[in-house]
N, C-alpha and C positions, 0 to 999 in steps of 0.2 A: 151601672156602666163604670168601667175604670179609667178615671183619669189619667195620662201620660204626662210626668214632667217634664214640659217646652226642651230642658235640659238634655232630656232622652233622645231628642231628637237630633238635636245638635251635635250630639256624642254621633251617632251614628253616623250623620253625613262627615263629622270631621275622621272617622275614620276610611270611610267610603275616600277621602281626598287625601289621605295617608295613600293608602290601599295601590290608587289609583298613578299615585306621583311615583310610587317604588315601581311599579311595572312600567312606567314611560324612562323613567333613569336605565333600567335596568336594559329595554332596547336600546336605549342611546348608547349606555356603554358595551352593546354587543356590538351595536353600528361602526361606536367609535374603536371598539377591537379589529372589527374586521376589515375598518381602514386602515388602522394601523398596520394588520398582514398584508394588506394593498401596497402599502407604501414601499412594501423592500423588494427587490432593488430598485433606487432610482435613477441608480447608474451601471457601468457595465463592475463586473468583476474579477479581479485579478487575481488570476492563479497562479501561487510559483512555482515553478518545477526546478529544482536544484540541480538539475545538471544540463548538460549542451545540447544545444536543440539539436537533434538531428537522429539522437541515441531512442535505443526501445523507450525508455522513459518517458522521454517528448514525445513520442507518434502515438504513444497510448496516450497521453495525456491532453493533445490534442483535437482527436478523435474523442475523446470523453465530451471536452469539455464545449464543444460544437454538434455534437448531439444533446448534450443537458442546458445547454442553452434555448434549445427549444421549447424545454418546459419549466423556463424562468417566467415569472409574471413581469410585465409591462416592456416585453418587449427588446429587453436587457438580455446582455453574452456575456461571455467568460474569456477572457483574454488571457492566453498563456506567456507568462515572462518567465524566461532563462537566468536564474542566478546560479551559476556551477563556483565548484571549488568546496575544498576542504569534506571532498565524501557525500556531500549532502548537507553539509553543520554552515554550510555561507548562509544556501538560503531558507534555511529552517530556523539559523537564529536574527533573519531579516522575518520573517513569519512571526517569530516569538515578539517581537518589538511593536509589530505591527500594530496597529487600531481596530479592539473587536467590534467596528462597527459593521461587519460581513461582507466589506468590498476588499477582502486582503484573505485568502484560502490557500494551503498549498496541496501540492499533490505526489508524491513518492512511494516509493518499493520501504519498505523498514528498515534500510540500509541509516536515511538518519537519526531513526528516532533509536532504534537499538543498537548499532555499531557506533556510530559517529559520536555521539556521548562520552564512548569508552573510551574512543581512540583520538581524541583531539578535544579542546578546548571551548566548550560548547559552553555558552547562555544558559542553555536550555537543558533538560534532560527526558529521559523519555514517555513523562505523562505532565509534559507540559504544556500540553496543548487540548484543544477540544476536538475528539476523534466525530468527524461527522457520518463517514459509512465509508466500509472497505467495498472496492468495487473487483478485485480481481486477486489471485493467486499463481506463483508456479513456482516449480518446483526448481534447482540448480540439478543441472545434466554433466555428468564427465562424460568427455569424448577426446578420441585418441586420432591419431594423423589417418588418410585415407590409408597410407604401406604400413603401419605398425600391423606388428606379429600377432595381433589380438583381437579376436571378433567381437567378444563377450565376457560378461563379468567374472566367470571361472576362470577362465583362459590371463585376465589381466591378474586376478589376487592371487592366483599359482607365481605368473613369475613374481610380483611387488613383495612375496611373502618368501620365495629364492633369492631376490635379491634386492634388499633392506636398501632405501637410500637411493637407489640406482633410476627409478623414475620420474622424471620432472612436469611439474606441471605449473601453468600459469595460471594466475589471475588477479583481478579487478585492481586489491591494494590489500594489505595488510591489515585485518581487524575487520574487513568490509565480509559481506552476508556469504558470497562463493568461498574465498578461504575459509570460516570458520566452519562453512559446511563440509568441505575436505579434512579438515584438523578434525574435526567432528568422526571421519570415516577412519583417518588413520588412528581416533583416538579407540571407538569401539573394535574395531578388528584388532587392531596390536599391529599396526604393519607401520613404514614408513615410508614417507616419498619427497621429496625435495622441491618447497615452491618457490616459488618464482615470480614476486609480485610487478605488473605493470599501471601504468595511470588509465586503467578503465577497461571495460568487456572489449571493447575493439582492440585496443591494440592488445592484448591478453590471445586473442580468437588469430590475429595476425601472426602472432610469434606461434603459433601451434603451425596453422598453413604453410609459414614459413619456416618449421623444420628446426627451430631457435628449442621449441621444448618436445616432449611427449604426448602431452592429454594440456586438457584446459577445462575448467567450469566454472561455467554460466548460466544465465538463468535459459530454460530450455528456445526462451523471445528468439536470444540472440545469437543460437545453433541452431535452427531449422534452416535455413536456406542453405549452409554449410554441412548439414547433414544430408539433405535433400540432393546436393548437387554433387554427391559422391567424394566431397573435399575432408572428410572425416568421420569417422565410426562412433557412435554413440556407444559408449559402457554401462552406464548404472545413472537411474533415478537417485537422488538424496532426497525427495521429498514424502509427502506422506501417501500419494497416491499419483495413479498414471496419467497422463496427459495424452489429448488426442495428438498432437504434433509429435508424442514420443510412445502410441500406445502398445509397440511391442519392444518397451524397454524395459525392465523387469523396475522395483525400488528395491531399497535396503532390505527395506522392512520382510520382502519377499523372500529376499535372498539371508534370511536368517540373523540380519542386524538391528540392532535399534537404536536406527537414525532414521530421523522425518525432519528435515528442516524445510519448509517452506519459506516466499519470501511473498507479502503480502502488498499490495496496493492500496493506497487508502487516499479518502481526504480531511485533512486537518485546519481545522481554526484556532485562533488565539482564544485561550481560556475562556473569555469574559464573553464570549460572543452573546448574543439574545435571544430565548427559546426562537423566537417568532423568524430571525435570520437563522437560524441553526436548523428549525422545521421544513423553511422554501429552499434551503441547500441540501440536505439529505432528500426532502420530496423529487426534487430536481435531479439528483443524479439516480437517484433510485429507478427511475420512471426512463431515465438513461441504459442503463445497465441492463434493463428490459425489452429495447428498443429493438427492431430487428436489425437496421442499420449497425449499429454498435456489436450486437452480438456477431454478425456477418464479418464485419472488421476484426474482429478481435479472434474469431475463428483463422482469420488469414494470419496475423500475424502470431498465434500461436499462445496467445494468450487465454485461461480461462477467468471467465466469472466467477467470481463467487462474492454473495452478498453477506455481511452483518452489520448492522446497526452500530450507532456512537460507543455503545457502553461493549459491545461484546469485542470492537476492534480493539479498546481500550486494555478488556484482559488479556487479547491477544498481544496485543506491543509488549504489556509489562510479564507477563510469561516467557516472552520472547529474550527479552532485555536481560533477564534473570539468569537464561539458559548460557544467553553469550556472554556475560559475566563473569557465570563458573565457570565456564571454558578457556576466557580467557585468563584468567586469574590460574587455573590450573597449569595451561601452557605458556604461563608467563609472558603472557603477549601483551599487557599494559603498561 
């Protein structure tokens, strides 16, 4: 019979109490992980939207963010604050300053993170922030007075191509996403047309109605009711595909150009954020964007969905950022 040394023994159970304590540690720190996703938020969260409440920006943004609040954990909402000014660059570089501790989000069109950089004195520049998920897309629409001599896209670039200069059109501001989508149109065609900047899509949409210009573009949000109500004719798409609120408008791209400009929706946080607040804010609007409410809303207002994730909005902004760069730098508009 073989003797065991008492030793042998002891070796085994003090492994058995190894063995044993690594698997109790190991649920505690799964425990104490998954408190920790418990914990966020444990208050409400503030979203800023960079410009006046009242504009497409705000009613999407509002509507977002009272549907994604629904599928915030403990019970916590999403509070929308109005900082306007300077394009978007007030409150994007009040965003950039912010605390990444996840109670501080903004939410905007790409207007600040790719125009407002170029065109004013930014903080920030445009991947200076943590892209959390784009929730939306559209394209910029030129539309022309309800009397203008023009139905359709032929009909407008025969005469802008007889007569160089002689068309005006309004919009947003100098540098911002609708002009450089136009400079964009008279860059690829070879044509020219005379703009006409004002402080924002309304009053821009006002001075078309009110016979002040020719055509105006915007994003197509904030021409459908104006299209709709026979107060102006819709010309051409610039983005990269058709929209149900414009779906017998032809694009560029259709019509034998190549231009696509889209203007994208997203929501961004301060760099530093923490996976675990960065996860329950994309989980959150994602589950949003999905909702039927949300999608019902954003069908009326003329907005579409479209989803991508932190890193793909990321290529999108700085793709984007690049393009209006060389444009502007081309047409000397910086």
């Amino acid at each position: 019979m073989i003797k065991m040394n008492p030793f042998f023994y002891l070796g085994i159970l003090f492994v058995g109490i190894i063995i044993l304590s690594a698997c109790n540690s190991e649920e505690v720190n799964t425990e104490a992980n998954n408190e920790e996703n418990k914990d966020y938020p444990e208050k409400s969260i503030e979203m800023i939207v960079p410009f006046e409440a009242g504009g497409s920006t705000d009613t999407t943004a509002r509507v977002l963010a009272e549907v994604a609040s629904d599928y915030l954990p403990n019970n916590q909402d999403i509070a929308v604050v109005n900082k306007p000014g300077g394009s978007g660059a007030v409150g994007f570089n009040e965003l950039y300053k912010a605390d990444s501790d996840g109670y501080t989000i903004g939410f905007a069109p790409s207007g600040p993170l790719v125009s407002a950089p170029l065109i004013s004195d930014t903080d920030y520049t445009h991947d200076s922030f943590q892209p959390v998920i784009q929730v939306s897309s559209q394209p910029q629409i030129l539309v022309v007075g309800a009397d203008a001599p023009w139905d359709n896209f032929d009909e407008w670039l025969s005469y802008v191509e007889e007569n160089p200069g002689d068309f005006t059109y309004s919009h947003p501001g100098i540098g911002l996403n609708a002009h450089l989508a136009m400079e964009a149109v008279n860059d690829e065609i070879g044509i020219e047309t005379e703009d006409i900047p004002y402080d924002g899509a309304a009053p821009a949409r006002t001075a078309l109605l009110g016979g002040e210009v020719d055509g105006t573009i915007s994003l197509s949000q904030n021409l459908v009711e104006s299209v709709d109500s026979g107060e102006a004719k819709a010309i051409v798409n610039t983005g990269s595909e058709r929209v149900d609120s414009f779906d017998d408008i032809p694009t560029l791209k259709e019509e034998g150009f190549d231009v696509e400009i889209d203007v994208f929706n997203g929501i961004y946080a301060p760099k530093d954020i923490s996976d675990d607040a960065l996860n329950t804010l994309h989980d959150a609007f994602k589950k949003a964007i999905e909702d039927d409410q949300m999608i019902d809303k954003m069908d009326e207002l003329g907005v579409e969905i479209v989803y991508n994730d932190g890193e793909k909005l990321q290529e999108i902004t700085t793709e984007t950022f690049e393009i209006n760069e060389s444009l502007m730098e081309k047409l000397d508009l910086e």
